[in-house]
Each structure stands twice: as C-alpha cells, then as structure tokens.
N, C-alpha and C positions, 0 to 999 in steps of 0.2 A: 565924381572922382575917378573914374575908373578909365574915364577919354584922356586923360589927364598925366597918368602913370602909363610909361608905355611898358609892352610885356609880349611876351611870345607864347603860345602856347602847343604844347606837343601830346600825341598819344604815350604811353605807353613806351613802344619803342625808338620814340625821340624823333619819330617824325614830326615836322612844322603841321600845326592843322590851322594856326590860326594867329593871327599878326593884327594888334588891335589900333583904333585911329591913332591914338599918339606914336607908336611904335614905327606908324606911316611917315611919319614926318623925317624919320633916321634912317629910312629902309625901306627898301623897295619891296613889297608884298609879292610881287610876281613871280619874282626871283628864289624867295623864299619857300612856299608855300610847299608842302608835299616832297622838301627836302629834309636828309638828315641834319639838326642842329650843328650836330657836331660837325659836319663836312663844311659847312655855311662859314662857321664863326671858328673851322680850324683849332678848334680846343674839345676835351674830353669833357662830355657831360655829364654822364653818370657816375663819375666816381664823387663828388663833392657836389655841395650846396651853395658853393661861394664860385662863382666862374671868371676871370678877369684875363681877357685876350686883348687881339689888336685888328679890327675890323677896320678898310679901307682908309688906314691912316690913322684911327682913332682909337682912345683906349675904352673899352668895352666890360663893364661889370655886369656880371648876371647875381642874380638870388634865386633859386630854383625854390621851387614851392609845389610838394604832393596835392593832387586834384582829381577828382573820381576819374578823369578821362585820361589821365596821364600826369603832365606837369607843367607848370607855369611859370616862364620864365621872367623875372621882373628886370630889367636892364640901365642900367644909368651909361652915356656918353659924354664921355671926360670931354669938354672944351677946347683944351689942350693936344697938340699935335703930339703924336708920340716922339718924333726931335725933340721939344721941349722938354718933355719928363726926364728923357736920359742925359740931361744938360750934367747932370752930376757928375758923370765920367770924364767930363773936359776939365 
C-alpha cells in the first residue's frame, strides 16, 4: 500500500528527507530532497494540517501527519489544470 499513496516526508524543521516511489511519479526527488517544504510547494506548512497550493500548474493537497522523525506529508494531485478550476470566475 504504501508505493501506492504518494507522500513526502520531513524532519522536524520541515526539511524534505524523503520522497517515496509513488510521490516519484509527480516530482522530481532531486530537486526536492534536503529542501524546505515550504520554499518547494510555496505555501506555509506548519501552521495547519490540510495544505492546498498550486505546484507547476497543478492543484496540490497535502495531509500532514506527526511521525517520530518529523512529518509526513500525504499529497493528492488534482487532474485538472488550475485554468480549469477557476472557470468559475468567467
């Protein structure tokens, strides 16, 4: 289950330590890795548990989840272009 569900995971101070295979398939691990979250995906992580930004065009939900080594971020990637979601406003 766990290749499956992608997720990110960070020390403590929100450092990236670790970027799992599914989460490969959305995101470049290289890029990632030994960065702050927050600078990456451009939204504040520590304040909330529910994360929802806008990562290279795409709309980006995190779930944050406490873990002896820091936190783990579980992430779902919306399909949909972000033009599309804001079709509302035409």
């Amino acid at each position: 289950m766990e290749d499956t569900i992608p997720y990110i995971k960070t020390n403590h101070s929100l450092i990236i330590t670790c970027v799992n295979n599914a989460a490969e398939c959305y995101l470049e691990k290289s890029l990632l890795l030994h960065q702050p979250i927050g600078s990456v995906f451009n939204a504040n992580f520590d304040v909330s548990n529910s994360i929802k930004t806008i990562y290279q065009g795409k709309v980006i939900s995190f779930s944050k989840h406490k873990i002896n080594s820091g936190f783990c971020f579980v992430f779902n990637i919306s399909d949909d272009e972000v033009d599309e979601q804001l079709d509302f406003f035409k």
